[in-house]
MDTraj code that builds the backbone (N, CA, C; nanometers):
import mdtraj as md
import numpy as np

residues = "UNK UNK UNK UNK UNK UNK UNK UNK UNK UNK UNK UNK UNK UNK UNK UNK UNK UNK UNK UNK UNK UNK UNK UNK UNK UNK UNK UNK UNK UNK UNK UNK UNK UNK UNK UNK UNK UNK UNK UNK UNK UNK UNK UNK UNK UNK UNK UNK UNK UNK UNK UNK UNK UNK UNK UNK UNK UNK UNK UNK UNK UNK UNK UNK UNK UNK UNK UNK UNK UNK UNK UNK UNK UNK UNK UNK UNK UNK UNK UNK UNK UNK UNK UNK UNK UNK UNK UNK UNK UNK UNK UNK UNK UNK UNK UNK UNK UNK UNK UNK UNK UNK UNK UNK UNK UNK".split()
xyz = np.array([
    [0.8632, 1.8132, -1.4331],
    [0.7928, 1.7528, -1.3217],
    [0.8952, 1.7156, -1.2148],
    [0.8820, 1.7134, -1.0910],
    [0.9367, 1.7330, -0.9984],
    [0.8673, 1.6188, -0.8559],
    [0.9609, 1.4867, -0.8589],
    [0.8994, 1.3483, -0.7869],
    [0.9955, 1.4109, -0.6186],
    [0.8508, 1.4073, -0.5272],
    [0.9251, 1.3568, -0.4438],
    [0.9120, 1.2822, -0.3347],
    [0.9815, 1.2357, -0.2487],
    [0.9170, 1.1105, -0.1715],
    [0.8223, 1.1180, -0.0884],
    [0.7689, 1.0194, -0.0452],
    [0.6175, 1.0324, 0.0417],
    [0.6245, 1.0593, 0.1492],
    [0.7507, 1.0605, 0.2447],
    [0.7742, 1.1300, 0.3931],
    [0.7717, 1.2920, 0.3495],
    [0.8614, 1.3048, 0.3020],
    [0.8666, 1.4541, 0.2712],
    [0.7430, 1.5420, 0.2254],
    [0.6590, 1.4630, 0.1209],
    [0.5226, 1.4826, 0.0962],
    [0.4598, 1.5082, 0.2526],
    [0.4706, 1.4146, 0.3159],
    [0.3445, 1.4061, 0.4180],
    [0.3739, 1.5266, 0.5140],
    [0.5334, 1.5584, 0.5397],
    [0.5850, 1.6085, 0.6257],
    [0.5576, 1.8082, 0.5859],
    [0.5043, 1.8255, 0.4336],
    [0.4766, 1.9557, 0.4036],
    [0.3555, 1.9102, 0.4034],
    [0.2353, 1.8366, 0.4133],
    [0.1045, 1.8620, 0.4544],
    [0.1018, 1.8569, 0.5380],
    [0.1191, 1.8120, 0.7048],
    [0.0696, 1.8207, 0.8262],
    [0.1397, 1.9716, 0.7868],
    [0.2649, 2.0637, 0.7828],
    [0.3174, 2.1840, 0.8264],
    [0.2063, 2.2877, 0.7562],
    [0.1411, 2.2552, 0.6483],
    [0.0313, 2.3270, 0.5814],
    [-0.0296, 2.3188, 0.6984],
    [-0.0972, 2.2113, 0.7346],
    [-0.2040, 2.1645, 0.8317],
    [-0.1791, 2.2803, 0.9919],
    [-0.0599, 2.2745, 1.0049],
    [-0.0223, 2.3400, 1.1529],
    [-0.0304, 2.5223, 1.1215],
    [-0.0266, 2.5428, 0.9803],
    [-0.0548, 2.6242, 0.9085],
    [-0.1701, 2.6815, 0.9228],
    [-0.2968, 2.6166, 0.9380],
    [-0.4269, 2.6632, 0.9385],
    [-0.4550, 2.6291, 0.7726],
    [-0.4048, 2.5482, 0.6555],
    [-0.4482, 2.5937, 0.5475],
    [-0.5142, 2.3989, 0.5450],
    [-0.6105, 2.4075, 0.4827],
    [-0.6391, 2.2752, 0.4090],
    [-0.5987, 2.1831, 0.3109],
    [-0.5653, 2.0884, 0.3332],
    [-0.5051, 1.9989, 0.2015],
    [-0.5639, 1.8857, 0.2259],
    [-0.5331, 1.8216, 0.1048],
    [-0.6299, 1.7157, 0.0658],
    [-0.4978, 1.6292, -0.0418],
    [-0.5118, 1.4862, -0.0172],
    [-0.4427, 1.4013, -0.0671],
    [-0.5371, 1.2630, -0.0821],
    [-0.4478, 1.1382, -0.2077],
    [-0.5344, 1.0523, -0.2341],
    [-0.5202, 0.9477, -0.1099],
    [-0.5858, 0.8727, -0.0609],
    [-0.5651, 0.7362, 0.0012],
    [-0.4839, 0.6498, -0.0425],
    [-0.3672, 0.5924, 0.0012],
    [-0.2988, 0.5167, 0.0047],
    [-0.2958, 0.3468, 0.0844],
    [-0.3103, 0.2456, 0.0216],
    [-0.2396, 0.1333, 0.1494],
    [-0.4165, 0.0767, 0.1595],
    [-0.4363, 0.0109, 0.1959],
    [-0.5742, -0.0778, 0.2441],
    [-0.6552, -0.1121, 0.4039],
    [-0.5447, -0.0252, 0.4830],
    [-0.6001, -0.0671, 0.5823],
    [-0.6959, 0.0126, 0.6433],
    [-0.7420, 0.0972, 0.5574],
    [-0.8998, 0.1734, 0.6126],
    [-1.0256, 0.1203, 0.5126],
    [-0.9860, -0.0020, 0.3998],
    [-1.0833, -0.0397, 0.3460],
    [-1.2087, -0.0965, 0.4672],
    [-1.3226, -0.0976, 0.4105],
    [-1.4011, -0.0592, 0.3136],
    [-1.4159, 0.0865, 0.2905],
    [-1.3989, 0.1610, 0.3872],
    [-1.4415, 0.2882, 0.4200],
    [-1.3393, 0.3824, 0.2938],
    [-1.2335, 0.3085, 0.2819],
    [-1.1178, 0.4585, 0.2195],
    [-1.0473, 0.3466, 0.1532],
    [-1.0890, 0.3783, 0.0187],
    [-1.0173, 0.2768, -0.1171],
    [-0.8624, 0.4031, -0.1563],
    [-0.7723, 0.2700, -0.1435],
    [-0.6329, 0.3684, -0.2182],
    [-0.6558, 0.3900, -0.3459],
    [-0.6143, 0.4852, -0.3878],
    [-0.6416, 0.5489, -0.5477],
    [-0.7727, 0.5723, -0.5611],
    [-0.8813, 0.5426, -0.4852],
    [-0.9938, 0.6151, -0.5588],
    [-1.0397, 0.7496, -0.4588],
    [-1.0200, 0.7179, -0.3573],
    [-1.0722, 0.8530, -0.2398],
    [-0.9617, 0.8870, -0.2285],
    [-0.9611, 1.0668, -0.1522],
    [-0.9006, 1.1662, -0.1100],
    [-0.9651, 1.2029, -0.0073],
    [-0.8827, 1.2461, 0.1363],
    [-0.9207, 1.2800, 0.2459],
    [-0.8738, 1.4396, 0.2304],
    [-0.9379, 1.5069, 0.3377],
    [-0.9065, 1.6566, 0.3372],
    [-0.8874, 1.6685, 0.4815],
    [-0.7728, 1.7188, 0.5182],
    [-0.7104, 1.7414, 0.6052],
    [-0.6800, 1.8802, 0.6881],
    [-0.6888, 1.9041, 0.8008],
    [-0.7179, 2.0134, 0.8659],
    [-0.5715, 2.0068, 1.0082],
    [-0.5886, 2.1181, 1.0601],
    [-0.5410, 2.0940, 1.2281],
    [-0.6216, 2.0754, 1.2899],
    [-0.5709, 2.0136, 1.3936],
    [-0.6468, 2.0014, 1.5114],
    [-0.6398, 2.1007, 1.6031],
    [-0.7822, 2.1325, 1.6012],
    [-0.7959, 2.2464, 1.6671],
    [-0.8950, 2.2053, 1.8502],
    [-0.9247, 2.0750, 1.8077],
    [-1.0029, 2.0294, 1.9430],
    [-0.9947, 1.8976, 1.9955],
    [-1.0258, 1.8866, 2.0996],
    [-0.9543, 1.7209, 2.1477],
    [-1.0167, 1.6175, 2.0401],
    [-0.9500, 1.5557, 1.9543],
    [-1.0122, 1.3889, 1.9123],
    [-1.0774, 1.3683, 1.8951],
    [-1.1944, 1.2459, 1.9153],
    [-1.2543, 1.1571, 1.9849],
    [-1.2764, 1.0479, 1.9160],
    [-1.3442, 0.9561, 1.9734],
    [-1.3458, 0.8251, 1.9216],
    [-1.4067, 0.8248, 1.7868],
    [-1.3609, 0.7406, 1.6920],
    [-1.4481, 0.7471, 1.5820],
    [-1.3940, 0.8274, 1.4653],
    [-1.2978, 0.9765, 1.5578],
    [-1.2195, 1.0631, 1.4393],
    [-1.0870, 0.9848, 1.3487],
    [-1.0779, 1.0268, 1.2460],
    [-0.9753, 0.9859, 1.1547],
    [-0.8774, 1.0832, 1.1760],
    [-0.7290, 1.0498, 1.2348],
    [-0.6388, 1.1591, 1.2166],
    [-0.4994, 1.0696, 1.1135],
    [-0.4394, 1.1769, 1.0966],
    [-0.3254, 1.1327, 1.0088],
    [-0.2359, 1.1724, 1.1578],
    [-0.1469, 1.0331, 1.1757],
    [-0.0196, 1.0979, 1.2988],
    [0.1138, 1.0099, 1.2136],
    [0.2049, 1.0422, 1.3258],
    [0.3594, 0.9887, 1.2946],
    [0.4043, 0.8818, 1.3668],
    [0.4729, 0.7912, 1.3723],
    [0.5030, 0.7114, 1.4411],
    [0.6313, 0.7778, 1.4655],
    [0.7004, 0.6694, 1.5671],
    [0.8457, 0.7019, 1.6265],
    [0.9083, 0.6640, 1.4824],
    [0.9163, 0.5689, 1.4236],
    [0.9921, 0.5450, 1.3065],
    [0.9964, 0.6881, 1.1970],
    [0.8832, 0.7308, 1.2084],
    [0.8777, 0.8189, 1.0858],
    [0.7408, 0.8009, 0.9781],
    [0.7041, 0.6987, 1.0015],
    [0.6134, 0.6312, 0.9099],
    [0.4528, 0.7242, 0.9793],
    [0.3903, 0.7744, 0.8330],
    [0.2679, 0.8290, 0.8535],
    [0.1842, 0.7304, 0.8635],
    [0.0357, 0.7200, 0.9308],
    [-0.0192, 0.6577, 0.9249],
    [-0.1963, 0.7145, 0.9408],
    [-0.2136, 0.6683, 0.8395],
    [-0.3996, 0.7354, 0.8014],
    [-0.5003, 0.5943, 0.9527],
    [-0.5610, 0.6160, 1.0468],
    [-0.6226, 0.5606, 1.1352],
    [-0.7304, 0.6284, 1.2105],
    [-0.8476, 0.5614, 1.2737],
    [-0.9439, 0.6026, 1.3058],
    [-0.9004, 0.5624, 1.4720],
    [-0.9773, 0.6664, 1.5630],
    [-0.9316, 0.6582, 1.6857],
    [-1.0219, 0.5604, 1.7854],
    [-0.9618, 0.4884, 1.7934],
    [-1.0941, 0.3458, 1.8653],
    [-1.1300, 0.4351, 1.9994],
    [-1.0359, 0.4715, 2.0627],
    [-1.0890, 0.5153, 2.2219],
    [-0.9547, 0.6031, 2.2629],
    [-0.9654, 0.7041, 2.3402],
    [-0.9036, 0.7948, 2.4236],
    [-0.8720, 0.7730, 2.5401],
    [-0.7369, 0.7565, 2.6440],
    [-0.7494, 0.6904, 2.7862],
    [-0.6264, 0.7671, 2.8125],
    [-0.6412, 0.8389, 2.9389],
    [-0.5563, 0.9213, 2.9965],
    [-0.4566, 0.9515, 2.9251],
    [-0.5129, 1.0545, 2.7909],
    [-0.4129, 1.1360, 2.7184],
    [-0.3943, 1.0847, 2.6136],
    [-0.4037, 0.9729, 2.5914],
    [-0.3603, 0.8831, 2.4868],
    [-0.4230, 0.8646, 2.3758],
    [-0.4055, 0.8235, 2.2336],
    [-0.4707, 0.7912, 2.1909],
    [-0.4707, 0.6265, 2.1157],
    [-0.5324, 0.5494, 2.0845],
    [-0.5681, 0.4042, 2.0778],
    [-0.6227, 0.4299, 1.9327],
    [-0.5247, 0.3955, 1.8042],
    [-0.5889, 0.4137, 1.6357],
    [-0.5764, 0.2539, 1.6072],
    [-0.6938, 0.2706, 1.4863],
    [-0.6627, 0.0895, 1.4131],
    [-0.7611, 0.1661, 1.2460],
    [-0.6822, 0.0993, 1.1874],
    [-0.7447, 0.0959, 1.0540],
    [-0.8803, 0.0122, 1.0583],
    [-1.0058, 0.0985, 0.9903],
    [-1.1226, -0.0082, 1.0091],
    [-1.0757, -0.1245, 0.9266],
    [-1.0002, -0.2367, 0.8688],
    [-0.9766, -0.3811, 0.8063],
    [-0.8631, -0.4260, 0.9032],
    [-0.8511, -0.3839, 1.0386],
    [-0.7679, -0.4013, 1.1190],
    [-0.7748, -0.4711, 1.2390],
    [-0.7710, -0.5510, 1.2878],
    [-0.7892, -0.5524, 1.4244],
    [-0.6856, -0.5408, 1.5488],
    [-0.5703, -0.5744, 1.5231],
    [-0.4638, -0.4617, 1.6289],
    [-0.4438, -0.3184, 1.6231],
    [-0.4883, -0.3035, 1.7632],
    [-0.5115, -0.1710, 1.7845],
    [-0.3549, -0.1266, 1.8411],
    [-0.3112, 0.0131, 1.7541],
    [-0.1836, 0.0718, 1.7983],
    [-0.1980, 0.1618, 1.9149],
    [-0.1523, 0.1779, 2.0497],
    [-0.1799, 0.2627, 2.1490],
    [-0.0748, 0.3442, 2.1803],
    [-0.1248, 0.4139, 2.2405],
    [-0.0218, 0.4867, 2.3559],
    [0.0259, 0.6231, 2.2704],
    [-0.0610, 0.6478, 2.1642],
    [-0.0005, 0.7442, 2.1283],
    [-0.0318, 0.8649, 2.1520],
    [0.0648, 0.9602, 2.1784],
    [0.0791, 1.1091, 2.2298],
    [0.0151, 1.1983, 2.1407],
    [-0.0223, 1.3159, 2.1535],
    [-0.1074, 1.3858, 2.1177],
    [-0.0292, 1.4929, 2.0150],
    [0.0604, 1.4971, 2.0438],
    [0.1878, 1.5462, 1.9488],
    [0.2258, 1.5027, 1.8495],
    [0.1717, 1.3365, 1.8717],
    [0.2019, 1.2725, 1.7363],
    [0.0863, 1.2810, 1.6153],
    [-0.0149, 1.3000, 1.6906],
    [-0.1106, 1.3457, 1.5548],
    [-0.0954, 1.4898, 1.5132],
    [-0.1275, 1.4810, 1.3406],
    [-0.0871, 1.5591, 1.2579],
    [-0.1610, 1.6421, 1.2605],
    [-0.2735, 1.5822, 1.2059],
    [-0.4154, 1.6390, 1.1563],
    [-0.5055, 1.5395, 1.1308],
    [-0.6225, 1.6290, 1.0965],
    [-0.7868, 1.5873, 1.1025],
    [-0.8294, 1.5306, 0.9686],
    [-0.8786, 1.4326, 0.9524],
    [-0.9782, 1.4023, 0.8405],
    [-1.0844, 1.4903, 0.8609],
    [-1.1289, 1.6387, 0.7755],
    [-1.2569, 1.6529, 0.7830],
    [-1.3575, 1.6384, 0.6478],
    [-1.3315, 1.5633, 0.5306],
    [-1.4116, 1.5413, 0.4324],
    [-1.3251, 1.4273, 0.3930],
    [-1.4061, 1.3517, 0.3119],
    [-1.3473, 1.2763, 0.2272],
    [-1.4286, 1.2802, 0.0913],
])
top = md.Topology()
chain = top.add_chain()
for i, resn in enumerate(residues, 1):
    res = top.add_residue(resn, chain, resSeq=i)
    for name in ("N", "CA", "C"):
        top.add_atom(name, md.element.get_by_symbol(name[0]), res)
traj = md.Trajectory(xyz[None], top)
């Protein structure tokens, strides 16, 4: 068996994702509860193939490096505005480059 870390993990699913192929991983972390329990749901993940919009779940990157699973509160000149639904600071300003990919099943 063969462990390896969770950047590197995430960093060969979005490249699947830019890939055109589908993957699917478990939920991690709490801040999309109620909606997305860690360890019990799995999201399935796609590219983005069309603008956003409010309401979509994308997986993006931060400047640090750090992935982050978030739903997109609102769209404003280019941008996008994510918050975990158990969240209430909303992270902005993020570039469109920085999202990975699509939640399209869970």
């Amino acid at each position: 068996m063969k462990t390896i870390d969770t950047k590197s993990f995430l960093d060969t699913l979005c490249t699947l994702c830019e890939e055109g192929k589908t993957v699917s991983t478990v939920v991690e972390g709490g801040s999309m509860l109620p909606f997305l329990s860690p360890g019990r749901d799995y999201v399935f993940l796609n590219k983005i193939t069309k603008a956003p919009k409010r309401g979509d779940i994308v997986l993006y990157k931060r400047k640090n490096g750090d992935y982050i699973l978030h739903r997109i509160q609102k769209v404003r000149n280019g941008e996008y505005f994510l918050v975990g639904d158990r969240q209430t600071q909303v992270e902005g300003g993020i570039k469109k480059e920085n999202l990975c990919a699509i939640v399209t099943e869970v």
